[in-house]
mmCIF file of the N, C-alpha and C atoms, coordinates in Angstrom:
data_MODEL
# 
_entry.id   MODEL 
# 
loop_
_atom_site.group_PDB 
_atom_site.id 
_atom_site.type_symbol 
_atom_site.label_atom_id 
_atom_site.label_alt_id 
_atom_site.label_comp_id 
_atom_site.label_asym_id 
_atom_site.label_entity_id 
_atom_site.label_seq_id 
_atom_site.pdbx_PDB_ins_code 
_atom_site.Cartn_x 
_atom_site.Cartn_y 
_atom_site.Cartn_z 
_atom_site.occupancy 
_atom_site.B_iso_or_equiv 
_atom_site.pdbx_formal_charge 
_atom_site.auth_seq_id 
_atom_site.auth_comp_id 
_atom_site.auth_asym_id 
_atom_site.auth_atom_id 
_atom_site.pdbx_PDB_model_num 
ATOM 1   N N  . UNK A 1 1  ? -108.645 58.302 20.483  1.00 0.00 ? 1  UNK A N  1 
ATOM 2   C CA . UNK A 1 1  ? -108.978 58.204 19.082  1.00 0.00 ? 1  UNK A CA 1 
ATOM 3   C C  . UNK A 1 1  ? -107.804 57.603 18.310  1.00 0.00 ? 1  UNK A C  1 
ATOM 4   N N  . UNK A 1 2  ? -108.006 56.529 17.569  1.00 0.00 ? 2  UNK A N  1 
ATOM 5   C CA . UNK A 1 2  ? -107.192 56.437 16.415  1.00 0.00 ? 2  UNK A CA 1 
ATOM 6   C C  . UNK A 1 2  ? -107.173 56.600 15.059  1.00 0.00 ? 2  UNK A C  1 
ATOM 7   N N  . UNK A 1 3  ? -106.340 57.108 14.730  1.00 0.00 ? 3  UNK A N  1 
ATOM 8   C CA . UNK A 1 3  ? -106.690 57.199 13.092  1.00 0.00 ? 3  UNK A CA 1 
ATOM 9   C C  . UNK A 1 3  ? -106.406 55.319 11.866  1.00 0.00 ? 3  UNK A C  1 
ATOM 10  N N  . UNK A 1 4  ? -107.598 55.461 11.436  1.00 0.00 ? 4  UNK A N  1 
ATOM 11  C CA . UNK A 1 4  ? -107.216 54.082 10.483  1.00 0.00 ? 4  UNK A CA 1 
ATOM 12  C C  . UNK A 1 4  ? -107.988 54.435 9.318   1.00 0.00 ? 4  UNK A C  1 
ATOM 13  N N  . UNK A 1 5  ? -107.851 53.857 8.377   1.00 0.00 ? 5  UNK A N  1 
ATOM 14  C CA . UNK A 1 5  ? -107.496 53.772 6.717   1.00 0.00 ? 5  UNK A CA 1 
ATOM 15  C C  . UNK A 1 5  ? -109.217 52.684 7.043   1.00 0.00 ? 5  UNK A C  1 
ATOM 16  N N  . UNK A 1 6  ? -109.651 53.066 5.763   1.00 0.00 ? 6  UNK A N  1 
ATOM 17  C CA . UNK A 1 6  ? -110.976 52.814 5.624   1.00 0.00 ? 6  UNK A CA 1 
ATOM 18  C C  . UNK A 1 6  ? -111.138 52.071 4.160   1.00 0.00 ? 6  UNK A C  1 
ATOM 19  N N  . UNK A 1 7  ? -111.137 51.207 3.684   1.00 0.00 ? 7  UNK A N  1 
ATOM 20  C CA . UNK A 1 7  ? -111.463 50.899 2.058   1.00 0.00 ? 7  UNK A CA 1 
ATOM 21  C C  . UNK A 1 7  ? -112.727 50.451 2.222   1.00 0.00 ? 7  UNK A C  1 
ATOM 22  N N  . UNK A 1 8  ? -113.259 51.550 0.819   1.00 0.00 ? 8  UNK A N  1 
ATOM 23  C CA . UNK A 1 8  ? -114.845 51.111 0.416   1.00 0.00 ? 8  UNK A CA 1 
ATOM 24  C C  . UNK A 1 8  ? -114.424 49.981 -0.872  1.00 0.00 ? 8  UNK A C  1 
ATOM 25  N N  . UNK A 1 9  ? -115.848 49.446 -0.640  1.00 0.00 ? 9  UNK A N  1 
ATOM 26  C CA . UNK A 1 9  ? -115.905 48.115 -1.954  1.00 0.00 ? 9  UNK A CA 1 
ATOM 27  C C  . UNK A 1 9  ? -117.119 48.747 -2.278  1.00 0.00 ? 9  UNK A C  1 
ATOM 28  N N  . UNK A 1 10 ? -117.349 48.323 -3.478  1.00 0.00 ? 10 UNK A N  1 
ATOM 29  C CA . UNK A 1 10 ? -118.502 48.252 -4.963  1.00 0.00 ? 10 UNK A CA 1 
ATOM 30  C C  . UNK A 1 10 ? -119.491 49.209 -4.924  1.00 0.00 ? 10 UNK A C  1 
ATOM 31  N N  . UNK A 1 11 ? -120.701 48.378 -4.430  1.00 0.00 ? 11 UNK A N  1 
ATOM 32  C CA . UNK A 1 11 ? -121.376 50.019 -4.172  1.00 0.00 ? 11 UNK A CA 1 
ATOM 33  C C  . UNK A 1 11 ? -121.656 50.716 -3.142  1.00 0.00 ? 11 UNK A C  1 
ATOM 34  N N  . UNK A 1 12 ? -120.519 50.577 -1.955  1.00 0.00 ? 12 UNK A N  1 
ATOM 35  C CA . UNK A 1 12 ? -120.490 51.988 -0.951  1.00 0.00 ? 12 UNK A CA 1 
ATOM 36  C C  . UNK A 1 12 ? -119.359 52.598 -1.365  1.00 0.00 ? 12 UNK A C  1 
ATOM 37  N N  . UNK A 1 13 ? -118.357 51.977 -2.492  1.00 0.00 ? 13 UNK A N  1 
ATOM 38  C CA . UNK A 1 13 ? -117.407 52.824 -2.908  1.00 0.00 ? 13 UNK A CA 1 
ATOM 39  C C  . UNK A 1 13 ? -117.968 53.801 -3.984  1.00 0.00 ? 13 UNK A C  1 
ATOM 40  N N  . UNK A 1 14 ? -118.997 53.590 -4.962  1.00 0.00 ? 14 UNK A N  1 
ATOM 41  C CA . UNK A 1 14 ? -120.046 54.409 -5.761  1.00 0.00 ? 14 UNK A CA 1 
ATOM 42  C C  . UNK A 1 14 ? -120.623 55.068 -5.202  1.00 0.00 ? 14 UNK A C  1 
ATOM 43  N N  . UNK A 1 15 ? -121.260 54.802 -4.190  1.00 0.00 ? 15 UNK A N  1 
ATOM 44  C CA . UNK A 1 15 ? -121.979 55.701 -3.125  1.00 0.00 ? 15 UNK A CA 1 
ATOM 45  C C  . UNK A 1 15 ? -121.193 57.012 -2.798  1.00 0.00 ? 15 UNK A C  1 
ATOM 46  N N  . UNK A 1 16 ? -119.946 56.760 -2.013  1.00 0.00 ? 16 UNK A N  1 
ATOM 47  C CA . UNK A 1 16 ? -118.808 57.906 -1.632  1.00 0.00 ? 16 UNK A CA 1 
ATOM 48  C C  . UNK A 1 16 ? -118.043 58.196 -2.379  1.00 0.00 ? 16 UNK A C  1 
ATOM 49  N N  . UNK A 1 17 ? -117.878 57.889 -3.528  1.00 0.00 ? 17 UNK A N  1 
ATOM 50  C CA . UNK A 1 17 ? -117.168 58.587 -4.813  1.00 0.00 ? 17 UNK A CA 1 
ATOM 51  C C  . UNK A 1 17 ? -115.546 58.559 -4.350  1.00 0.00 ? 17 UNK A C  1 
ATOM 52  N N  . UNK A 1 18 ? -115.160 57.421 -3.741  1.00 0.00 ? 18 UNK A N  1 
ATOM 53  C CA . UNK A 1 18 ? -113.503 56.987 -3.414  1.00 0.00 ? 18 UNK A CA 1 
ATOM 54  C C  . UNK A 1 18 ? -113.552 55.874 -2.813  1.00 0.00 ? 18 UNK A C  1 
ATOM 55  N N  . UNK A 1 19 ? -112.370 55.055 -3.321  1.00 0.00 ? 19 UNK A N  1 
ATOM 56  C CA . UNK A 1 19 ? -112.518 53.505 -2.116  1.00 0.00 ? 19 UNK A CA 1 
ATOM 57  C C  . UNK A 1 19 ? -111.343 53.772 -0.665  1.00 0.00 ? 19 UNK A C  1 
ATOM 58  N N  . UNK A 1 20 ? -110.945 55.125 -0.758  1.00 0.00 ? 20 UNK A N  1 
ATOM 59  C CA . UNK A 1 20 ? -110.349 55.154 0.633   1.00 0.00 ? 20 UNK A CA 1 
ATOM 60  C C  . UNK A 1 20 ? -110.405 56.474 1.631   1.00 0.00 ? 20 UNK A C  1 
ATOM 61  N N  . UNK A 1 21 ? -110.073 56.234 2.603   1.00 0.00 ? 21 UNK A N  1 
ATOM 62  C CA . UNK A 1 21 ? -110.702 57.524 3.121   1.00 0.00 ? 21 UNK A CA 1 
ATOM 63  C C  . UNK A 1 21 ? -110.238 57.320 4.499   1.00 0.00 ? 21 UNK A C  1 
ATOM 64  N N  . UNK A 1 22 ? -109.450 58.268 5.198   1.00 0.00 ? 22 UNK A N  1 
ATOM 65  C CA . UNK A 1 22 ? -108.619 57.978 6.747   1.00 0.00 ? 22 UNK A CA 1 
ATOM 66  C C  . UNK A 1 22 ? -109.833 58.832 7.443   1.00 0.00 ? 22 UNK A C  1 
ATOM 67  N N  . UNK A 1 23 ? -109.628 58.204 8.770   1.00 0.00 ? 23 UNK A N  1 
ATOM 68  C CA . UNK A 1 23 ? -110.874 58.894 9.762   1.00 0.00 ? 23 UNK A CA 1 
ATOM 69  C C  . UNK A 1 23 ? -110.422 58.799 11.000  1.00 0.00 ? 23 UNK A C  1 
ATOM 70  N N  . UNK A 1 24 ? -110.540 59.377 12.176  1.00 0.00 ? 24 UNK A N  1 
ATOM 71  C CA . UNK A 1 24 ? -110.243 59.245 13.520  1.00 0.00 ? 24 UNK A CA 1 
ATOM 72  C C  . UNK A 1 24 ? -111.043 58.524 14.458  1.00 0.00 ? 24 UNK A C  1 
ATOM 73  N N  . UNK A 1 25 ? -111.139 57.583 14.854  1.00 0.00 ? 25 UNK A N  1 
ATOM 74  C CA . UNK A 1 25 ? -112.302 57.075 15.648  1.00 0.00 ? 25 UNK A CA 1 
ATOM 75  C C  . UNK A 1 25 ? -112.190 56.121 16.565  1.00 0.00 ? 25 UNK A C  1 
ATOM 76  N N  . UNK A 1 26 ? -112.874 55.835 17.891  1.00 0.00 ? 26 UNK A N  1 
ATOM 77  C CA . UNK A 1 26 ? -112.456 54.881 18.923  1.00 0.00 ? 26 UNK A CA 1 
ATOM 78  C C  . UNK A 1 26 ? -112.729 53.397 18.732  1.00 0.00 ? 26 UNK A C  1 
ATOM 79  N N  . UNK A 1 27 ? -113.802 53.421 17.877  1.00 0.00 ? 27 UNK A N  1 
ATOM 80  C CA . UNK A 1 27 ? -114.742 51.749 17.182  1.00 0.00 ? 27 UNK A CA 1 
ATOM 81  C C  . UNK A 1 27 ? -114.938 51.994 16.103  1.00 0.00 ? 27 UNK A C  1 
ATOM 82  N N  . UNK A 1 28 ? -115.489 50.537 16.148  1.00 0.00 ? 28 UNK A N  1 
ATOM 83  C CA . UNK A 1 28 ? -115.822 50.717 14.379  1.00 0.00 ? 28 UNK A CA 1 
ATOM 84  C C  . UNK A 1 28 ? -117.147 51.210 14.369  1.00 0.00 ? 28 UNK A C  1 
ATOM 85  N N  . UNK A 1 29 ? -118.213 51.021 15.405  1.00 0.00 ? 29 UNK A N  1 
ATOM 86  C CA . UNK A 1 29 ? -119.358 51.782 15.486  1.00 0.00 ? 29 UNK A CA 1 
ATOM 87  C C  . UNK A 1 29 ? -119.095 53.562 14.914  1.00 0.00 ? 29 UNK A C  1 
ATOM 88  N N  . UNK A 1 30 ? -118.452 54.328 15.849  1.00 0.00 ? 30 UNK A N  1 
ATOM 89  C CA . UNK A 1 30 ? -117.676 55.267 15.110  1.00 0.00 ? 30 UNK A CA 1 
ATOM 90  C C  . UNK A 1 30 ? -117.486 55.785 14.015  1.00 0.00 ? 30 UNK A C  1 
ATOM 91  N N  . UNK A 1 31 ? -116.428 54.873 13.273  1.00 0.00 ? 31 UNK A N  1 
ATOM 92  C CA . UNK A 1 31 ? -116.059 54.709 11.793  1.00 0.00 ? 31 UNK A CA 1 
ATOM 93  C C  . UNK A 1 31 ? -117.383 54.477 10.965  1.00 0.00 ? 31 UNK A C  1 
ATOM 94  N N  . UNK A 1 32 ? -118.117 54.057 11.405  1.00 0.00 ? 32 UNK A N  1 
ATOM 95  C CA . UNK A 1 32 ? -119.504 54.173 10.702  1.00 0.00 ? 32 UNK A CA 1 
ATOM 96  C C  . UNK A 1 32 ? -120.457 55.475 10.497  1.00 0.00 ? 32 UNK A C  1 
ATOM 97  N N  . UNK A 1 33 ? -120.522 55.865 11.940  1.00 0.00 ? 33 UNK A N  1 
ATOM 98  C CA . UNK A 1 33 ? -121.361 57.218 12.265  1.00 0.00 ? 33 UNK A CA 1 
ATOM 99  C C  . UNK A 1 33 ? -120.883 57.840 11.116  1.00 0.00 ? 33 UNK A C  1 
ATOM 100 N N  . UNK A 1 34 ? -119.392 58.012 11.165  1.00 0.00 ? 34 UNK A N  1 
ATOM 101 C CA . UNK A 1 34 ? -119.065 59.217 10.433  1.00 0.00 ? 34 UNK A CA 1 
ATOM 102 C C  . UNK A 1 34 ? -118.918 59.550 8.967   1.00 0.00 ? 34 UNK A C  1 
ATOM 103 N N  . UNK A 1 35 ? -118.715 57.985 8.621   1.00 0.00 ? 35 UNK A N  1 
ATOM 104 C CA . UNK A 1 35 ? -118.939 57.457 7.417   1.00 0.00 ? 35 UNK A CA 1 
ATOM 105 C C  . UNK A 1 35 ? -120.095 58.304 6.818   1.00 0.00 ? 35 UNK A C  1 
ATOM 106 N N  . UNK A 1 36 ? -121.326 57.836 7.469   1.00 0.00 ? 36 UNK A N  1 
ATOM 107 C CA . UNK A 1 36 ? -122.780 57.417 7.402   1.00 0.00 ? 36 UNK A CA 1 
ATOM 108 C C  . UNK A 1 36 ? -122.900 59.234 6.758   1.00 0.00 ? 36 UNK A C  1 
ATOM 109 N N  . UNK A 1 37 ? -122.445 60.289 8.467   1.00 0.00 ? 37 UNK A N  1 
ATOM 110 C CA . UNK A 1 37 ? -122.703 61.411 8.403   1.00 0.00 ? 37 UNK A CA 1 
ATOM 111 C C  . UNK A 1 37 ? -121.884 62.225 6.340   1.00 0.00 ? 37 UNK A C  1 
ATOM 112 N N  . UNK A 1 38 ? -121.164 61.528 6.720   1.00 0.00 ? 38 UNK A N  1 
ATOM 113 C CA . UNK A 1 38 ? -120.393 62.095 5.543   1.00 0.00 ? 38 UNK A CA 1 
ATOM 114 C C  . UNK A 1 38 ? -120.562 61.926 4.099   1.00 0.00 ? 38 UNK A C  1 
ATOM 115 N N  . UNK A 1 39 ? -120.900 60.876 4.090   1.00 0.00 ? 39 UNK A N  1 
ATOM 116 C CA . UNK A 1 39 ? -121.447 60.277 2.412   1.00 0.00 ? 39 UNK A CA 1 
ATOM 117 C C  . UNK A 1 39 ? -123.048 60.416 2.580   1.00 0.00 ? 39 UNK A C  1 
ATOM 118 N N  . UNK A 1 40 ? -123.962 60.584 3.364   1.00 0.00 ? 40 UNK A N  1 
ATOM 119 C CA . UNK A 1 40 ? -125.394 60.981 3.276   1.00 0.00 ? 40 UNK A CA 1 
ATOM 120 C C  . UNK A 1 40 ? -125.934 59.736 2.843   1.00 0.00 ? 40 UNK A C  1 
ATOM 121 N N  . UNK A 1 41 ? -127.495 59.967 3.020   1.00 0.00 ? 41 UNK A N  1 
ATOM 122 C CA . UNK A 1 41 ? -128.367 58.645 2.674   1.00 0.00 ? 41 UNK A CA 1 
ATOM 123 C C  . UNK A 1 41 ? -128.056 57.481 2.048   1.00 0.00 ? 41 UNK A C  1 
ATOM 124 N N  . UNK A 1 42 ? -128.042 57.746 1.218   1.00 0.00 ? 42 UNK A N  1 
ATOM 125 C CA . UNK A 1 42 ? -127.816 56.381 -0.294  1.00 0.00 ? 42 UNK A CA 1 
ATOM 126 C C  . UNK A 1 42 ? -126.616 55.500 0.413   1.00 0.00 ? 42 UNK A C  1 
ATOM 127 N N  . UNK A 1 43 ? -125.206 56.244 0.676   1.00 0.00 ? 43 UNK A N  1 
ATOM 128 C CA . UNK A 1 43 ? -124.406 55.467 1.793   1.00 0.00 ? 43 UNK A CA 1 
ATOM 129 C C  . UNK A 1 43 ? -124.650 54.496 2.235   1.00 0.00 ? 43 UNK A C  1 
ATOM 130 N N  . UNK A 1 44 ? -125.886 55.418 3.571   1.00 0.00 ? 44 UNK A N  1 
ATOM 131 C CA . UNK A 1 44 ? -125.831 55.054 4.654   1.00 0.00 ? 44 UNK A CA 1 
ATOM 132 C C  . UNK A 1 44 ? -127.044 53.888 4.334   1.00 0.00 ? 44 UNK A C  1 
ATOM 133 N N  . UNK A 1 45 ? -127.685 53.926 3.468   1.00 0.00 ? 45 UNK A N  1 
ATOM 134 C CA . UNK A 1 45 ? -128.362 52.738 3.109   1.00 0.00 ? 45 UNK A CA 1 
ATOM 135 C C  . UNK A 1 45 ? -128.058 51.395 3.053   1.00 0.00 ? 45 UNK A C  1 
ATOM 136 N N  . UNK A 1 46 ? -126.897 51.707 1.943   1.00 0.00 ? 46 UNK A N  1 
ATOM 137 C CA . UNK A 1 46 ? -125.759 50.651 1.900   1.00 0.00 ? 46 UNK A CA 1 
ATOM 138 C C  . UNK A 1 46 ? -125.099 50.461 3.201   1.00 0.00 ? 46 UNK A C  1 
ATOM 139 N N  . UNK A 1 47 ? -124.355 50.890 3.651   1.00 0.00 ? 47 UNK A N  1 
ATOM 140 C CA . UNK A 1 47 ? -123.628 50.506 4.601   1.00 0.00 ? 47 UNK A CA 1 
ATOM 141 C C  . UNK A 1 47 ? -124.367 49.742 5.767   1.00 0.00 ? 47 UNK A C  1 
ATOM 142 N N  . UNK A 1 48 ? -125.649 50.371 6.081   1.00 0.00 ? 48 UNK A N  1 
ATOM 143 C CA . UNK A 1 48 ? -126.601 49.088 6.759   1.00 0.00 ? 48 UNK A CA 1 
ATOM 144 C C  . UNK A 1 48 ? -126.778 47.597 6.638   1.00 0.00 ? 48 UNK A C  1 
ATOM 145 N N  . UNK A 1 49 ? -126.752 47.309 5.282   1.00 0.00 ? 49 UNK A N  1 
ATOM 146 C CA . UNK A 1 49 ? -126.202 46.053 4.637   1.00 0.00 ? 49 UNK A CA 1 
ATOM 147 C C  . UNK A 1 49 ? -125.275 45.377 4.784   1.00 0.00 ? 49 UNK A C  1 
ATOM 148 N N  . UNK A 1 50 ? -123.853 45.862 4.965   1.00 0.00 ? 50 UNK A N  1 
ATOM 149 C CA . UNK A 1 50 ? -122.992 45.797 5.109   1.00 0.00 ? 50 UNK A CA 1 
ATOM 150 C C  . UNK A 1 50 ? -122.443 45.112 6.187   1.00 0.00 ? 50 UNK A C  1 
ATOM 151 N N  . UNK A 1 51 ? -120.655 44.352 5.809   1.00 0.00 ? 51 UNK A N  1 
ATOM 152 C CA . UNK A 1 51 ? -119.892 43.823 6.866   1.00 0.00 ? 51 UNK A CA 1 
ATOM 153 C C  . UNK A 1 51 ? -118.610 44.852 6.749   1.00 0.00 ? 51 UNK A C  1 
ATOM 154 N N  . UNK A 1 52 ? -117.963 44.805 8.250   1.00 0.00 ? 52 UNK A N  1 
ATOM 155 C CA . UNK A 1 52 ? -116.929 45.255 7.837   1.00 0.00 ? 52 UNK A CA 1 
ATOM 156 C C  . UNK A 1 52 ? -115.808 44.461 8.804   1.00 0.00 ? 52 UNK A C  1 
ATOM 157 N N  . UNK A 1 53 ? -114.875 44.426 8.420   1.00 0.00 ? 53 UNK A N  1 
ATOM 158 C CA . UNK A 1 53 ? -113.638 43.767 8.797   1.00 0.00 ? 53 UNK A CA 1 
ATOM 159 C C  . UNK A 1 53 ? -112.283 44.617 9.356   1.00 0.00 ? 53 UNK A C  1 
ATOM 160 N N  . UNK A 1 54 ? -111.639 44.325 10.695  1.00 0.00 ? 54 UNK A N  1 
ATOM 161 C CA . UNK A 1 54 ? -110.549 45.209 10.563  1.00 0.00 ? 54 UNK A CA 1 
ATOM 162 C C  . UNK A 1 54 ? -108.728 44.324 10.965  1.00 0.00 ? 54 UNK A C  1 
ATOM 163 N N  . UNK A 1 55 ? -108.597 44.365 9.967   1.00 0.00 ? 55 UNK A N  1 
ATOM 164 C CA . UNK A 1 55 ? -107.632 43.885 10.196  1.00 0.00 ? 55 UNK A CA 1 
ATOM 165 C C  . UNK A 1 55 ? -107.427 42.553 9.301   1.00 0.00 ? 55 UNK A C  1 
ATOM 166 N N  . UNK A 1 56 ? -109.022 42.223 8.990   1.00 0.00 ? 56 UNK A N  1 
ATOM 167 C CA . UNK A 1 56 ? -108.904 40.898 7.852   1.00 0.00 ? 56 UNK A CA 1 
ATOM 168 C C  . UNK A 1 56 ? -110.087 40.385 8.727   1.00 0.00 ? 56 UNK A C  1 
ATOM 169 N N  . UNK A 1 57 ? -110.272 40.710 10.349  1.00 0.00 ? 57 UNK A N  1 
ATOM 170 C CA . UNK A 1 57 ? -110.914 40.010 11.083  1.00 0.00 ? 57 UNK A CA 1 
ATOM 171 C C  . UNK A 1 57 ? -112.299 40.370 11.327  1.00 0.00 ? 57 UNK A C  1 
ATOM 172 N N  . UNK A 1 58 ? -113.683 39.359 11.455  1.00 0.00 ? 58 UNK A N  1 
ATOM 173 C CA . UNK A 1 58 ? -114.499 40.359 11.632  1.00 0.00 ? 58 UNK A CA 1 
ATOM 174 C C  . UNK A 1 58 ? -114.820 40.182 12.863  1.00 0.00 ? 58 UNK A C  1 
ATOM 175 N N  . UNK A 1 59 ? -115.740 41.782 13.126  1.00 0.00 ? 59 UNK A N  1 
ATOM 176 C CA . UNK A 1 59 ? -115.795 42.558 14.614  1.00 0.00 ? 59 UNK A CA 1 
ATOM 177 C C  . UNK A 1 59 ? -116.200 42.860 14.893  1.00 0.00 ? 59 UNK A C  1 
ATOM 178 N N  . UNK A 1 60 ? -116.866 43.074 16.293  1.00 0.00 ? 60 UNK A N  1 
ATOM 179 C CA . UNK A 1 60 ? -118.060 43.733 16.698  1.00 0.00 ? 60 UNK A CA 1 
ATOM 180 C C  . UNK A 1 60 ? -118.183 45.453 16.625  1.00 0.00 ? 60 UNK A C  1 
ATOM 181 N N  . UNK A 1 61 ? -119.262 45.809 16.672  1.00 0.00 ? 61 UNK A N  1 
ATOM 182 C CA . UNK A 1 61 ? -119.111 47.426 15.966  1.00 0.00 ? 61 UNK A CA 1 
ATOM 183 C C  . UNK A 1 61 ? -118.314 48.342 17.291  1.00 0.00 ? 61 UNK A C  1 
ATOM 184 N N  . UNK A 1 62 ? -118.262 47.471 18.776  1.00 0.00 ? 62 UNK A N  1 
ATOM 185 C CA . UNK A 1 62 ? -117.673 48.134 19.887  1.00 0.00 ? 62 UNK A CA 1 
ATOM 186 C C  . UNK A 1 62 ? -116.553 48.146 19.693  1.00 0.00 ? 62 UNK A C  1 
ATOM 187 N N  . UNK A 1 63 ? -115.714 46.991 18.865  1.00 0.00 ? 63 UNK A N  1 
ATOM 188 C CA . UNK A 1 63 ? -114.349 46.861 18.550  1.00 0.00 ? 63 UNK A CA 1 
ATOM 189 C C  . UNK A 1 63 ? -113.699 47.877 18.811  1.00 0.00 ? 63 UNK A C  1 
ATOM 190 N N  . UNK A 1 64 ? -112.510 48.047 19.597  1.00 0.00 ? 64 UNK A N  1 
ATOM 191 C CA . UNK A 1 64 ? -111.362 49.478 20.205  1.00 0.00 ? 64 UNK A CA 1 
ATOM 192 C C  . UNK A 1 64 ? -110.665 49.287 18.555  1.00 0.00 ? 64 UNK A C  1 
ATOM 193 N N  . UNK A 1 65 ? -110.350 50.354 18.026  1.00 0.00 ? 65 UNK A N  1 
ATOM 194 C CA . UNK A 1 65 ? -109.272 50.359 17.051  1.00 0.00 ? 65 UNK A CA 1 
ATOM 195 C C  . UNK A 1 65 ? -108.420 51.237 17.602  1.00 0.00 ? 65 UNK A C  1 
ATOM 196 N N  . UNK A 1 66 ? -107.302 50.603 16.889  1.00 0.00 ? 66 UNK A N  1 
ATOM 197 C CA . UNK A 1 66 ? -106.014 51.022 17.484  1.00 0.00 ? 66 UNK A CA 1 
ATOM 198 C C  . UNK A 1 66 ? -105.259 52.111 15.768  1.00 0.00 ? 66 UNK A C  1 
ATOM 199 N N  . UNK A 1 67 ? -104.137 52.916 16.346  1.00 0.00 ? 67 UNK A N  1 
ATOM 200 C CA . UNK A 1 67 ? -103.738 53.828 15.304  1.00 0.00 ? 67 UNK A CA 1 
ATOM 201 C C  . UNK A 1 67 ? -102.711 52.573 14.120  1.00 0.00 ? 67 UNK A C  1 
ATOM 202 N N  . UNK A 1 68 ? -103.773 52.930 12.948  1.00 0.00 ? 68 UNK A N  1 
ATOM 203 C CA . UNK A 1 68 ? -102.988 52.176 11.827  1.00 0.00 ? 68 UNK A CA 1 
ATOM 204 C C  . UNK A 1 68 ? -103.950 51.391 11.348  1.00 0.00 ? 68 UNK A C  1 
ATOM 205 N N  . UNK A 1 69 ? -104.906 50.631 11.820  1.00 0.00 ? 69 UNK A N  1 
ATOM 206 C CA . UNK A 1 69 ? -105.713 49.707 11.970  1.00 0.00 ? 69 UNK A CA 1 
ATOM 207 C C  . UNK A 1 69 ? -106.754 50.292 10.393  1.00 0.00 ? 69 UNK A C  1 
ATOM 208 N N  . UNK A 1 70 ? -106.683 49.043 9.632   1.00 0.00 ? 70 UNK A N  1 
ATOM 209 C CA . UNK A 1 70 ? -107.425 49.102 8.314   1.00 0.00 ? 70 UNK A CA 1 
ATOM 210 C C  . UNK A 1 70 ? -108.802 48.519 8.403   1.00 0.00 ? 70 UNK A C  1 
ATOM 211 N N  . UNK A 1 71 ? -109.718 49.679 8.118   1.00 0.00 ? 71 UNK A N  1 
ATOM 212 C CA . UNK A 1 71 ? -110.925 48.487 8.118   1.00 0.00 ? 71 UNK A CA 1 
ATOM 213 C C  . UNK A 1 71 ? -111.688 48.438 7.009   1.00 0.00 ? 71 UNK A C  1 
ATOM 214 N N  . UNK A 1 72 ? -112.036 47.531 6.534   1.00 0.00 ? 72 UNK A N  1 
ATOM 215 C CA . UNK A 1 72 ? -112.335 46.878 5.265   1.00 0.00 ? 72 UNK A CA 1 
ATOM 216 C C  . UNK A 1 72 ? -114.278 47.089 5.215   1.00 0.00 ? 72 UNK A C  1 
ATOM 217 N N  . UNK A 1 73 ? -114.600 47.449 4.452   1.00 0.00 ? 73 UNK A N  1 
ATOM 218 C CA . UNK A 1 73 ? -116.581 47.245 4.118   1.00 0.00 ? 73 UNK A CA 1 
ATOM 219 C C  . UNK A 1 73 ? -116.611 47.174 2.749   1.00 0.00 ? 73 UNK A C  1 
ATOM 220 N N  . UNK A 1 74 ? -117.588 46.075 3.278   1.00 0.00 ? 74 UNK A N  1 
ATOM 221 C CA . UNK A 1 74 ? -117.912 45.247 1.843   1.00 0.00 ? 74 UNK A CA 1 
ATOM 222 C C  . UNK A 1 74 ? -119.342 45.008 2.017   1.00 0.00 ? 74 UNK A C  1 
ATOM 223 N N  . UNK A 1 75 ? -120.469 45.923 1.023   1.00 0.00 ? 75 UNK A N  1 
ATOM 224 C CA . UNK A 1 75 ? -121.665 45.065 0.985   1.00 0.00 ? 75 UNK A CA 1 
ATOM 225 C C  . UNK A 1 75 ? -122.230 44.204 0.213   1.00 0.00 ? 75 UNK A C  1 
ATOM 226 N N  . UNK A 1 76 ? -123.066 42.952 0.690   1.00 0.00 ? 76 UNK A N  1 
ATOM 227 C CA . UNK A 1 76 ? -123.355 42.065 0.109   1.00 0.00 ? 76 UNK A CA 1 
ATOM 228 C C  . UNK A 1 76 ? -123.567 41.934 -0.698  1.00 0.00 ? 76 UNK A C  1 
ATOM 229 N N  . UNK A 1 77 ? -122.934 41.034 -1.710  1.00 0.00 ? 77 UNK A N  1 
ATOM 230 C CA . UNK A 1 77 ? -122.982 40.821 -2.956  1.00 0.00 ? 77 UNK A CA 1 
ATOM 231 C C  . UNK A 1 77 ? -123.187 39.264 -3.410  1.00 0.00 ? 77 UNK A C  1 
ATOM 232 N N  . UNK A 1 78 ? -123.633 39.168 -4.758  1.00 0.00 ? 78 UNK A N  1 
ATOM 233 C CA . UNK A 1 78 ? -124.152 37.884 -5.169  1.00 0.00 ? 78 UNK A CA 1 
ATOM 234 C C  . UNK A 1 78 ? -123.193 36.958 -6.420  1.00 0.00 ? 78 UNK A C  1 
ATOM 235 N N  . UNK A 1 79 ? -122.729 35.835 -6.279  1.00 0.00 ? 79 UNK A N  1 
ATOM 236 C CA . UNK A 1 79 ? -121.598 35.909 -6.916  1.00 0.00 ? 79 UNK A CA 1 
ATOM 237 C C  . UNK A 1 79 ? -122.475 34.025 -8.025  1.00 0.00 ? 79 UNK A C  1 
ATOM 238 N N  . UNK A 1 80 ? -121.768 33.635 -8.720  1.00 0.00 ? 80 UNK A N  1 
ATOM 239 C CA . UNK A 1 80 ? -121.736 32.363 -9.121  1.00 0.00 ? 80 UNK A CA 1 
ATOM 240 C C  . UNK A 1 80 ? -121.256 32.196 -10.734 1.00 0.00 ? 80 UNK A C  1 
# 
């Protein structure tokens, strides 16, 4: 398990009522579950939508994270 630093964006950061949040986990699949389990529905709605990035890079949800490792979620948004 590693522990890494989690930043929520817009509205999965509304959703979980903080844009950061440390968690222990082997993937980012993982980092999701627990996410998901922890902030409840509306979340986990959002976060279905969602990309997430670790490191700046994006990754498959098997991705190994390593201790320190930041991972970034951001759901889609519409810009112009």
């Amino acid at each position: 398990m590693a522990t890494v630093k989690v930043r929520l964006f817009a509205a999965l950061r509304d959703a979980a009522g903080t844009a950061e949040i440390t968690v222990q986990a082997a993937t980012l699949a993982e980092v999701r579950a627990q996410l998901s389990e922890r902030f409840g529905p509306t979340f986990t709605a959002r976060l279905e939508r969602s990309r997430a990035w670790v490191g700046g890079l994006d990754v498959a949800l098997d991705h190994a994270l390593s201790d320190g490792d930041e991972v970034a979620i951001l759901p889609p948004f519409a810009g112009g």
